[in-house]
PASEVO-13775 format. One line per field, with one value per atom (N, C-alpha, C): residue number from 1; residue in one letter; atom name; x, y, z. Coordinates in pm, whole numbers, plus 50000, padded with zeros to 5 digits. Layout:
BEGIN
seq (NUM; ...)
type (a; ...)
atom (CA; ...)
x (X; ...)
y (Y; ...)
z (Z; ...)
END
This chain:
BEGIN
seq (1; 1; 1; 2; 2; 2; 3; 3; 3; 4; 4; 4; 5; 5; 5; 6; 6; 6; 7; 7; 7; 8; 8; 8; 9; 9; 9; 10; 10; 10; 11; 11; 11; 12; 12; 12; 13; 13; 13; 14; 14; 14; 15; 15; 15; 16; 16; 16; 17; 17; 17; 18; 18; 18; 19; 19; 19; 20; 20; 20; 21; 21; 21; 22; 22; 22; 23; 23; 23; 24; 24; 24; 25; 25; 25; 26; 26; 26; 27; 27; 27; 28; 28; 28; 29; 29; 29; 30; 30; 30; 31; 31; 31; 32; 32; 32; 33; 33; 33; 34; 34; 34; 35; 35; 35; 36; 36; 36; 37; 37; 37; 38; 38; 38; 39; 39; 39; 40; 40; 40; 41; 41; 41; 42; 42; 42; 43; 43; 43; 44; 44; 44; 45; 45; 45; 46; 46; 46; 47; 47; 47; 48; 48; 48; 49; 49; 49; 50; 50; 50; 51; 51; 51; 52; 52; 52; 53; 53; 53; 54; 54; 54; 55; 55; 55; 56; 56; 56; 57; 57; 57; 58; 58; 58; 59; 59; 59; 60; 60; 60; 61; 61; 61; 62; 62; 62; 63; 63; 63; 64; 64; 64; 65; 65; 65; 66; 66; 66; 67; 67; 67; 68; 68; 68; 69; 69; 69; 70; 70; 70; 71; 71; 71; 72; 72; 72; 73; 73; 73; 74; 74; 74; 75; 75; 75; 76; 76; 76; 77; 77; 77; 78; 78; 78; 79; 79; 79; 80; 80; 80; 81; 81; 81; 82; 82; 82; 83; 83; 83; 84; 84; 84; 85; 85; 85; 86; 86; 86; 87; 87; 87; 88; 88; 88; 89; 89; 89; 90; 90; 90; 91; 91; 91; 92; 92; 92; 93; 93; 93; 94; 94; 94; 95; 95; 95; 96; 96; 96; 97; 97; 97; 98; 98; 98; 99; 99; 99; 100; 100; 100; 101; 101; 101; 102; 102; 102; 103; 103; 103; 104; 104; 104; 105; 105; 105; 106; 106; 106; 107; 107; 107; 108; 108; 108; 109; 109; 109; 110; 110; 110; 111; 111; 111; 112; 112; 112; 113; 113; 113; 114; 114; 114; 115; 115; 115; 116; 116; 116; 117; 117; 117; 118; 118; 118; 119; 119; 119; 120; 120; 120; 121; 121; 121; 122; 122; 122; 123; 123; 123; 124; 124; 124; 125; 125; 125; 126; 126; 126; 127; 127; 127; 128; 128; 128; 129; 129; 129; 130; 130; 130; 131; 131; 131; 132; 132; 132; 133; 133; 133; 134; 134; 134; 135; 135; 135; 136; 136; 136; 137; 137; 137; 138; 138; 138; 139; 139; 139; 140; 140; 140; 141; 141; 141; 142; 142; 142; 143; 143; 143; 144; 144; 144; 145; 145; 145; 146; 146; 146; 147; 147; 147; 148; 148; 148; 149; 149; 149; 150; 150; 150; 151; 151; 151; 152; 152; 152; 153; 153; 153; 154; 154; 154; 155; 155; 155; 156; 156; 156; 157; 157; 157; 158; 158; 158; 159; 159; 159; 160; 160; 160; 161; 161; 161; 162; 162; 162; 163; 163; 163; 164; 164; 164; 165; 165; 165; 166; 166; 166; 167; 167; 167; 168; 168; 168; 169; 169; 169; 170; 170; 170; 171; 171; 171; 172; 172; 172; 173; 173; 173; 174; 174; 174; 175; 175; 175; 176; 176; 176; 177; 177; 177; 178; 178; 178; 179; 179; 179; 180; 180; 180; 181; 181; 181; 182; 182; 182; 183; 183; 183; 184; 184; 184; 185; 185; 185; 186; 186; 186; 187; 187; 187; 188; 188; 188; 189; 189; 189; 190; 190; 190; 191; 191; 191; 192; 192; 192)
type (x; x; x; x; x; x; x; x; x; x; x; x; x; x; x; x; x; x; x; x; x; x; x; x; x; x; x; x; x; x; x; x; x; x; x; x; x; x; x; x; x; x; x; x; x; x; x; x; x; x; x; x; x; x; x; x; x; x; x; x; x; x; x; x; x; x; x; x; x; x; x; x; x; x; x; x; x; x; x; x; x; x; x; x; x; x; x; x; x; x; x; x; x; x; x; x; x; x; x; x; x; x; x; x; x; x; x; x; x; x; x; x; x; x; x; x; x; x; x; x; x; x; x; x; x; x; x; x; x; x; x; x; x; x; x; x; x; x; x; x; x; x; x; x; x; x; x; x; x; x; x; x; x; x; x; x; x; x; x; x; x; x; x; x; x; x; x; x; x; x; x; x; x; x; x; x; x; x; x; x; x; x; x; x; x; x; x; x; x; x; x; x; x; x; x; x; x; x; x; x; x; x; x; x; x; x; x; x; x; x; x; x; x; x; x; x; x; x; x; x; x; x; x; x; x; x; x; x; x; x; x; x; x; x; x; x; x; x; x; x; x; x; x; x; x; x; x; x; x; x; x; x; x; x; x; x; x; x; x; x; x; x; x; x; x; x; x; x; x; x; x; x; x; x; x; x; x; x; x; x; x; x; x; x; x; x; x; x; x; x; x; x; x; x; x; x; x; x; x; x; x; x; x; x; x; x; x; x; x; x; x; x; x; x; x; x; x; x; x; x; x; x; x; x; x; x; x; x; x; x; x; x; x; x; x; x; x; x; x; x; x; x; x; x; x; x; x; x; x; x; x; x; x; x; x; x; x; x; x; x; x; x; x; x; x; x; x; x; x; x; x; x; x; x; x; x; x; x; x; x; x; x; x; x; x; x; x; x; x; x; x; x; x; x; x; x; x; x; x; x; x; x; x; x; x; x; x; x; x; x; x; x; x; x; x; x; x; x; x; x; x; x; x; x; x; x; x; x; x; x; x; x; x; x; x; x; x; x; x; x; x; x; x; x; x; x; x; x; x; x; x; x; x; x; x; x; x; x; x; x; x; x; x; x; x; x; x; x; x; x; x; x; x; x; x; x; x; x; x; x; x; x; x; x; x; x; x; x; x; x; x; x; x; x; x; x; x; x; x; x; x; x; x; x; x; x; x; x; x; x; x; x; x; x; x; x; x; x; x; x; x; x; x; x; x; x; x; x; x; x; x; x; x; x; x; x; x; x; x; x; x; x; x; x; x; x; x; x; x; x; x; x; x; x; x; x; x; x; x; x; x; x; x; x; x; x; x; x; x; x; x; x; x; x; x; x)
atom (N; CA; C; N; CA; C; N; CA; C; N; CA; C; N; CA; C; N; CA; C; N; CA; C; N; CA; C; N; CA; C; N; CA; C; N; CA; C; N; CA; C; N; CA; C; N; CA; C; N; CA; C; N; CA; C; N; CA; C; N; CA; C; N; CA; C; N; CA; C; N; CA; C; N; CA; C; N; CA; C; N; CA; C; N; CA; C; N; CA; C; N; CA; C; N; CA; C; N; CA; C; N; CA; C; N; CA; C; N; CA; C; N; CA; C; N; CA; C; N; CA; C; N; CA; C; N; CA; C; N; CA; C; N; CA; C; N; CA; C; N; CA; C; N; CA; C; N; CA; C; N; CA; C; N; CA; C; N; CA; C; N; CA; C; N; CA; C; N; CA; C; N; CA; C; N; CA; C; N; CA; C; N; CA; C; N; CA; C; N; CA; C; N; CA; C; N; CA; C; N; CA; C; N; CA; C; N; CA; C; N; CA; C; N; CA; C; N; CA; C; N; CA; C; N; CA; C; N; CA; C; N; CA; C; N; CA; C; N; CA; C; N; CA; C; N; CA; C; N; CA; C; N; CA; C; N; CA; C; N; CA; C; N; CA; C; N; CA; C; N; CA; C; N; CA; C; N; CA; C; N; CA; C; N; CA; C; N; CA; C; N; CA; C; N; CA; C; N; CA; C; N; CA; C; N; CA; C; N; CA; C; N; CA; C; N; CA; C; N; CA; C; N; CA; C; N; CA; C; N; CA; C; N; CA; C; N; CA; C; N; CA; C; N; CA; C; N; CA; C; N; CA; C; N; CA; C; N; CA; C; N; CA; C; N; CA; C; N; CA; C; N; CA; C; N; CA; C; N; CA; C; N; CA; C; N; CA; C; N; CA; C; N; CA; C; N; CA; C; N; CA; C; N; CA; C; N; CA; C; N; CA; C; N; CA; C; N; CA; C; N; CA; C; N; CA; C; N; CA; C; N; CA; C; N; CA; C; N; CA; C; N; CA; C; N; CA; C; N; CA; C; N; CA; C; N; CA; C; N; CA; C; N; CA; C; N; CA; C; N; CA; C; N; CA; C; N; CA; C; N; CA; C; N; CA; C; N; CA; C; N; CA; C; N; CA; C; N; CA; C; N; CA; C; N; CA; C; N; CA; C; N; CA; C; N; CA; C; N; CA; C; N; CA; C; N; CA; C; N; CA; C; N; CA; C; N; CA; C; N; CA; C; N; CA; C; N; CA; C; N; CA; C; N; CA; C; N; CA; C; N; CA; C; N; CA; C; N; CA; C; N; CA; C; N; CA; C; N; CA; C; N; CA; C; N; CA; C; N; CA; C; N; CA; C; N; CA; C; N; CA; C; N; CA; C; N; CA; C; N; CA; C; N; CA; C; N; CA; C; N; CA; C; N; CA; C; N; CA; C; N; CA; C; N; CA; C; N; CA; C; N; CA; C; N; CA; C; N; CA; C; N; CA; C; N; CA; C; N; CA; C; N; CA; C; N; CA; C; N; CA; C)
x (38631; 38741; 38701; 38752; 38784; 38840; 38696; 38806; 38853; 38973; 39059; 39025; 39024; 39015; 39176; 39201; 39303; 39315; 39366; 39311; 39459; 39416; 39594; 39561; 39617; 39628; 39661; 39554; 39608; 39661; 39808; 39868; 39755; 39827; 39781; 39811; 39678; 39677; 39709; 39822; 39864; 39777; 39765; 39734; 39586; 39517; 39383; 39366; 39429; 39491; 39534; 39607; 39675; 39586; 39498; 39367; 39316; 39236; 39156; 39231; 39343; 39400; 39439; 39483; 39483; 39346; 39220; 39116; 39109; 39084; 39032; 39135; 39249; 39388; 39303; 39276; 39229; 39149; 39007; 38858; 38892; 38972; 39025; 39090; 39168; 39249; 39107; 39023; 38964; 38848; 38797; 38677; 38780; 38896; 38962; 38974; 39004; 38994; 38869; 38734; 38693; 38589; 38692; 38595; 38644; 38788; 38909; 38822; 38786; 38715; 38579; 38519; 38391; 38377; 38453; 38494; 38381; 38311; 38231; 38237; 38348; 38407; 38501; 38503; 38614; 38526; 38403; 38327; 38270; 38227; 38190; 38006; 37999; 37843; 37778; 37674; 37573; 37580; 37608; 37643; 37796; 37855; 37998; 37996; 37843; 37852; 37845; 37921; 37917; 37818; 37761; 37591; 37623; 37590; 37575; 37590; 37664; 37646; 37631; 37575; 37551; 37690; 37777; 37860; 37858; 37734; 37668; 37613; 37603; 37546; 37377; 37395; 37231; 37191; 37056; 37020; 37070; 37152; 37164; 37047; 36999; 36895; 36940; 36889; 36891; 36809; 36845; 36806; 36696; 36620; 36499; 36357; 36276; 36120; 36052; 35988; 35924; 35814; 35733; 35600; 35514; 35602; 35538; 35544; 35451; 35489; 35600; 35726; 35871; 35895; 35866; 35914; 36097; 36147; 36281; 36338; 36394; 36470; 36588; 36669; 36809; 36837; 36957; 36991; 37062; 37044; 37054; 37197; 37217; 37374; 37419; 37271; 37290; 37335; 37387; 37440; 37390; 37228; 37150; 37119; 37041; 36961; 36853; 36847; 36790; 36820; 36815; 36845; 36812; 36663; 36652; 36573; 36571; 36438; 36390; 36258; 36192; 36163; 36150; 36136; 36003; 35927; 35780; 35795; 35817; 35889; 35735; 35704; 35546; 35554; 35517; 35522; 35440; 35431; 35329; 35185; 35074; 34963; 34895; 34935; 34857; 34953; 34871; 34967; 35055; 35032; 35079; 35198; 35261; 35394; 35423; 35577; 35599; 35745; 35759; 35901; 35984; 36117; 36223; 36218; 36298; 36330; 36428; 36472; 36548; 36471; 36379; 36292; 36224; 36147; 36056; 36149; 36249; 36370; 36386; 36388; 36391; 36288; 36160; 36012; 35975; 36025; 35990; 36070; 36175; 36275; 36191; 36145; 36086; 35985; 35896; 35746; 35751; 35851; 35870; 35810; 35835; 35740; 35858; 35888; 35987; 35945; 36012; 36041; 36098; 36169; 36275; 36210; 36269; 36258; 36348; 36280; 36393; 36470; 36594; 36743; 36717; 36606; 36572; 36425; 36385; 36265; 36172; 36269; 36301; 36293; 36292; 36228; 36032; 36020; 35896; 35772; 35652; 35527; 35515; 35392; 35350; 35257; 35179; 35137; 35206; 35288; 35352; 35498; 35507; 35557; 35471; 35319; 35234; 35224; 35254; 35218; 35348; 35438; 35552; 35490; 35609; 35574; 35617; 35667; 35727; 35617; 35569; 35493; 35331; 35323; 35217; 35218; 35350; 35362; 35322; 35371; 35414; 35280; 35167; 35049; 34946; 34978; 34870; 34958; 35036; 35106; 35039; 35084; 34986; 34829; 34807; 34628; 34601; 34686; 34595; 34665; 34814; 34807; 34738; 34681; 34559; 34440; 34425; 34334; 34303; 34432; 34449; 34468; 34540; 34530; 34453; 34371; 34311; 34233; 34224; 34131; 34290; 34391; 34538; 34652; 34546; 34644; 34751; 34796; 34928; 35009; 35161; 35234; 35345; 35387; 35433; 35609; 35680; 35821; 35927; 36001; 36048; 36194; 36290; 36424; 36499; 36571; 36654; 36785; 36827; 36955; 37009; 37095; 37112; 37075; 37106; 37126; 37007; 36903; 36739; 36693; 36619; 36564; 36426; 36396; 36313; 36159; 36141; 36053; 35978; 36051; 36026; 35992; 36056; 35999; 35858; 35897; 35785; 35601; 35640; 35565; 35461; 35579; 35521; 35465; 35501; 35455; 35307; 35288; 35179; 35059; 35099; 35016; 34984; 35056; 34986; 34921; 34952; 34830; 34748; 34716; 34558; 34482; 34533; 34440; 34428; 34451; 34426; 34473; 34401; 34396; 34422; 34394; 34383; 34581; 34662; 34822; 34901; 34892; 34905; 35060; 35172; 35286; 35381; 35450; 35541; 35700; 35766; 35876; 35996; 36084; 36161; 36325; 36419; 36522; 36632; 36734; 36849; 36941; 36969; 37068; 37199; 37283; 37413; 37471)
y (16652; 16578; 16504; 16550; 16444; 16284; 16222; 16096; 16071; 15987; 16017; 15839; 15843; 15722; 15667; 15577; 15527; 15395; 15443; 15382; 15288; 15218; 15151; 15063; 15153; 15122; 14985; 14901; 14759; 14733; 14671; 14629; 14548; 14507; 14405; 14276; 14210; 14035; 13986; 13912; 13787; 13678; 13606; 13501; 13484; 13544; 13538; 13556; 13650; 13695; 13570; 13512; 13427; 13276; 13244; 13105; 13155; 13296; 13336; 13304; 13355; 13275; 13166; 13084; 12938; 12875; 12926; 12880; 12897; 12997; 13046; 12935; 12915; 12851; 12721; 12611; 12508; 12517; 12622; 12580; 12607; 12699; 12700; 12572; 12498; 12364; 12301; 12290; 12179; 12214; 12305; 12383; 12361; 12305; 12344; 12211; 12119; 11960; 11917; 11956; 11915; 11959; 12100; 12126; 12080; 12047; 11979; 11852; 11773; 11640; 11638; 11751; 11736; 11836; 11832; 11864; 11809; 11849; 11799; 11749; 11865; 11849; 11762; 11694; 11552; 11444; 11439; 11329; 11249; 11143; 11107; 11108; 11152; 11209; 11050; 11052; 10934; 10943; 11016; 10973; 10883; 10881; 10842; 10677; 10688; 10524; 10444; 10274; 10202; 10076; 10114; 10013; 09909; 09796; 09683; 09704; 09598; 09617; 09439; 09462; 09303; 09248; 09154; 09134; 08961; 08937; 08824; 08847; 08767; 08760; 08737; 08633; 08568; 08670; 08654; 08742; 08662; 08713; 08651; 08588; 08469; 08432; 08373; 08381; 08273; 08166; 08033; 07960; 07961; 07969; 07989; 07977; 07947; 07995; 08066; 08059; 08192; 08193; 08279; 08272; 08411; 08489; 08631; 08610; 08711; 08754; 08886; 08798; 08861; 08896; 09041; 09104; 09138; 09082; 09119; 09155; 09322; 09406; 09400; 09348; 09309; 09391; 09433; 09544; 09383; 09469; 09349; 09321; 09190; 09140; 09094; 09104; 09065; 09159; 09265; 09362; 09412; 09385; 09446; 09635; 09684; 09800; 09736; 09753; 09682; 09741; 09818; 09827; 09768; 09683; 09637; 09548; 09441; 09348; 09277; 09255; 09216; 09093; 09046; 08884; 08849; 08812; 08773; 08617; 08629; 08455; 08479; 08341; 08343; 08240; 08242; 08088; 08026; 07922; 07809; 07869; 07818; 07885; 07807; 07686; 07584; 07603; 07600; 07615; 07447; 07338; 07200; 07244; 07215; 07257; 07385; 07369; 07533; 07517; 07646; 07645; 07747; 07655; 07807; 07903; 07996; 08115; 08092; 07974; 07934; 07880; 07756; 07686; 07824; 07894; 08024; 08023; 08094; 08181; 08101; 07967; 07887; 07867; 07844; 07842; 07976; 08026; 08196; 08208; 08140; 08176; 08041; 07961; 07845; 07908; 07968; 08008; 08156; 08224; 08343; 08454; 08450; 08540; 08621; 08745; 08813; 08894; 09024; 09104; 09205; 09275; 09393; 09518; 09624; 09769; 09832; 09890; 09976; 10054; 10065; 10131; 10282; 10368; 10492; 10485; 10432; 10423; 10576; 10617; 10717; 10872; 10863; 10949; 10934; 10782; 10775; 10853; 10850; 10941; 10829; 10877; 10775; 10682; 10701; 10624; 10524; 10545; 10452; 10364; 10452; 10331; 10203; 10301; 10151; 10062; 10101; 09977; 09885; 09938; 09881; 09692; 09600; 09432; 09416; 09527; 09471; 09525; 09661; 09704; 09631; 09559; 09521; 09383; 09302; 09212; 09221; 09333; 09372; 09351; 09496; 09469; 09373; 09324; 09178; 09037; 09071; 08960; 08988; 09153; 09197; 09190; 09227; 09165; 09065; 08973; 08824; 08758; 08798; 08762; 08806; 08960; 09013; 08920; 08870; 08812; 08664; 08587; 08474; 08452; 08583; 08549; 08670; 08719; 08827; 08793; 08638; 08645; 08668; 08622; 08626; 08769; 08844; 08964; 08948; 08961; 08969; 09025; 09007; 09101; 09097; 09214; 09211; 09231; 09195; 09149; 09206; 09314; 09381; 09401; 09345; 09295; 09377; 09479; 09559; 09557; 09622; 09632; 09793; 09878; 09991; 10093; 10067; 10208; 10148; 10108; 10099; 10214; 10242; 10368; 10370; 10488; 10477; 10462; 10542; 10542; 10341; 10276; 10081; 10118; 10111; 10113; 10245; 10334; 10390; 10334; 10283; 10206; 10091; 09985; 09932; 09930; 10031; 10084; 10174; 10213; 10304; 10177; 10067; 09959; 09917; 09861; 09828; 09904; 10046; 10158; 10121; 10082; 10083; 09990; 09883; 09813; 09824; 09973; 10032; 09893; 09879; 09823; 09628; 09618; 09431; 09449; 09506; 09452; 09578; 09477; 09541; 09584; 09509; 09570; 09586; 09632; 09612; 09615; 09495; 09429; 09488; 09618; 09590; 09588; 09532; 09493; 09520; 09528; 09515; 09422; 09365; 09261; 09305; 09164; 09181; 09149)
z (73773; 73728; 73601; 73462; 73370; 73366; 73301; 73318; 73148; 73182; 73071; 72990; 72869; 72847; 72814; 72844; 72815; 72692; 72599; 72445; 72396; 72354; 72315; 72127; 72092; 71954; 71941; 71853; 71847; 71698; 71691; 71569; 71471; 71401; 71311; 71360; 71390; 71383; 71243; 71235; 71143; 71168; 71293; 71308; 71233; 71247; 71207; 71063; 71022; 70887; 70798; 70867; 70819; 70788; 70911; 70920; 70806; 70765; 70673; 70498; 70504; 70379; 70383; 70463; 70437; 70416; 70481; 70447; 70310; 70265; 70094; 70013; 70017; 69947; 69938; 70097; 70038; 69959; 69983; 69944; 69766; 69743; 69592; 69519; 69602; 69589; 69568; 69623; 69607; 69520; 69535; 69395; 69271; 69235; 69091; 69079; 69180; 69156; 69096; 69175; 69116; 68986; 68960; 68764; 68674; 68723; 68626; 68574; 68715; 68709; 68635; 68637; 68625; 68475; 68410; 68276; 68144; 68090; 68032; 67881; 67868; 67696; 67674; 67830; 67751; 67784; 67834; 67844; 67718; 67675; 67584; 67582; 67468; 67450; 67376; 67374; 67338; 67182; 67114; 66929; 66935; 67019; 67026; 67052; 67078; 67135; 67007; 67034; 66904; 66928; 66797; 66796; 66709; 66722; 66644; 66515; 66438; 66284; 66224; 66129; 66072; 65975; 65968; 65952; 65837; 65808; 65806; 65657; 65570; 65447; 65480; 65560; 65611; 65742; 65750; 65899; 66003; 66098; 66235; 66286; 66357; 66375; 66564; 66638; 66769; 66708; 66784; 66757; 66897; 66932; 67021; 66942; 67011; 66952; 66924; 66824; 66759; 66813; 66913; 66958; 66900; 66806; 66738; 66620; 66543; 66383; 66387; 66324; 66315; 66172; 66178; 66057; 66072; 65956; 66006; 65891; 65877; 65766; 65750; 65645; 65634; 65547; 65523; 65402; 65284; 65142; 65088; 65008; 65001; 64951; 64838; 64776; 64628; 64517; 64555; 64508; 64380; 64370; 64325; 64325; 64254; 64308; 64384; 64524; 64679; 64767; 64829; 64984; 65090; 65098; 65234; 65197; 65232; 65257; 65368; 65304; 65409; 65473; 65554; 65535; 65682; 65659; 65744; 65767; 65942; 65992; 66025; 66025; 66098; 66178; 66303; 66444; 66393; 66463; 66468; 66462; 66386; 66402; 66556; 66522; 66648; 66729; 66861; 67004; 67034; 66971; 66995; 66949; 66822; 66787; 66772; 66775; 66823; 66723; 66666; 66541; 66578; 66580; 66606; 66510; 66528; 66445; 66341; 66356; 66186; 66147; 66195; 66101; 65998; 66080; 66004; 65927; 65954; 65827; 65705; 65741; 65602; 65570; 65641; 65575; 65538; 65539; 65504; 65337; 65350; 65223; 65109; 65143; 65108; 65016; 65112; 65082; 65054; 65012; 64920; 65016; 65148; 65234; 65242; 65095; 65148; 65071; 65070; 64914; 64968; 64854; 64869; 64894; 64930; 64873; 64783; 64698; 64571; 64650; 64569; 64664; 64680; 64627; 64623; 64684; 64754; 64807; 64920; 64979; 65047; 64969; 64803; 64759; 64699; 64732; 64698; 64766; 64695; 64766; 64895; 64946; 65028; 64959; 64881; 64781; 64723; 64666; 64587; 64680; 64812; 64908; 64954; 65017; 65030; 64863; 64778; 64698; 64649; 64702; 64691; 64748; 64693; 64749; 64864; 64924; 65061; 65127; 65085; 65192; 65206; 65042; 65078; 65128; 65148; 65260; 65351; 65432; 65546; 65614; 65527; 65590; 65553; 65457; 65439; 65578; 65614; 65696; 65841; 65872; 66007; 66004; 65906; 65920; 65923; 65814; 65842; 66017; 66033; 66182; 66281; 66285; 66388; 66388; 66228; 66219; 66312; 66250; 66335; 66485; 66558; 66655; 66782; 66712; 66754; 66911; 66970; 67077; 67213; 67084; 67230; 67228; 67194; 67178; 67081; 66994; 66916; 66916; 66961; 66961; 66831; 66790; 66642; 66683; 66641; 66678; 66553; 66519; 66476; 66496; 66386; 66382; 66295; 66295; 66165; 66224; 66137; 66136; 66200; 66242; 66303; 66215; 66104; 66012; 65918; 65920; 65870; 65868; 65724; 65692; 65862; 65897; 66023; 65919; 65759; 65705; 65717; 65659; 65717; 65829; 65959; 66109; 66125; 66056; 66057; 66033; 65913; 65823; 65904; 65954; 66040; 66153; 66232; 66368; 66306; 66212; 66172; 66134; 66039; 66030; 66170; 66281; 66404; 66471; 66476; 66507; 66433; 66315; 66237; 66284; 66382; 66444; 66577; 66625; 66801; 66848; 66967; 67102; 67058; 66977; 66905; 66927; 66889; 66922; 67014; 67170; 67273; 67299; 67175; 67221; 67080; 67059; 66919; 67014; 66954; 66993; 66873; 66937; 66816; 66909; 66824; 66802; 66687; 66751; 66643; 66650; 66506; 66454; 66511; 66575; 66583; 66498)
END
């Protein structure tokens, strides 16, 4: 005797059919929310950001204490051929009195502890940048301060403005390398 199988054709399930596309529908709903969100070409990139600008004839100064040698680069207003100058605040040498950062600024303007750079400076050699008067401020000011305060570490304190040639900041950061390990930090800053 044959046994017979008895077979029964099964339709089509919807129901299941149906869970399977409603699944895919949300997970699409919500994968498109969030590329919409996570959109990159409308984000704002870091050149977009707005940096300080000097607005001031005189350098902005806090009125606080000066406990560093503060080189501070101003672009210049005398509407000279000038682009930037320099100006060397120097603190108190003795630890008893102690001078804010305006006193310096006016003992600095007092005692001629300044000088310009030519408005084309940026095509000069390197030669004839170090002999420029600012530059040879700059580093006769950092040596004789390494000098003076060489047993307390010195730290050199560095003030420009946003749009300062980097060749100046260069300049100076390369002079405090020339005395290694004697100035353990360089402090720089920008003018509001």
């Amino acid at each position: 005797m044959a046994f017979k199988r008895h077979t029964s054709y099964r339709g089509l399930e919807f129901t299941s059919l149906i869970d399977v596309v409603f699944l895919l529908l949300i997970f699409f709903l919500v994968s498109f929310v969030f590329s919409v969100a996570g959109d990159v070409s409308e984000s704002q990139t870091h050149t977009e950001i707005e940096l300080p600008k000097t607005e001031t004839a005189l350098p902005l100064i806090q009125d606080d204490m000066l406990e560093n040698l503060m080189i501070q680069i101003e672009p210049d207003t005398s509407g000279q051929e000038v682009s930037r100058v320099a100006y060397v605040l120097w603190p108190s040498i003795n630890d008893t009195s102690r001078i804010s950062r305006v006193q310096a600024f006016v003992q600095t303007l007092r005692d001629s502890t300044f000088a310009a750079f030519p408005a084309h400076f940026g095509s000069f050699s390197e030669e004839e940048f170090r002999n420029l008067p600012a530059s040879q401020l700059i580093m006769e000011s950092i040596d004789r301060f390494v000098t003076l305060r060489r047993n307390t570490r010195p730290i050199i304190e560095v003030r420009a403005e946003q749009n300062t040639e980097f060749r100046i900041l260069g300049f100076i950061m390369d002079q405090c390398g020339s005395h290694q390990d004697v100035i353990p930090q360089i402090v720089l800053r920008t003018t509001y």
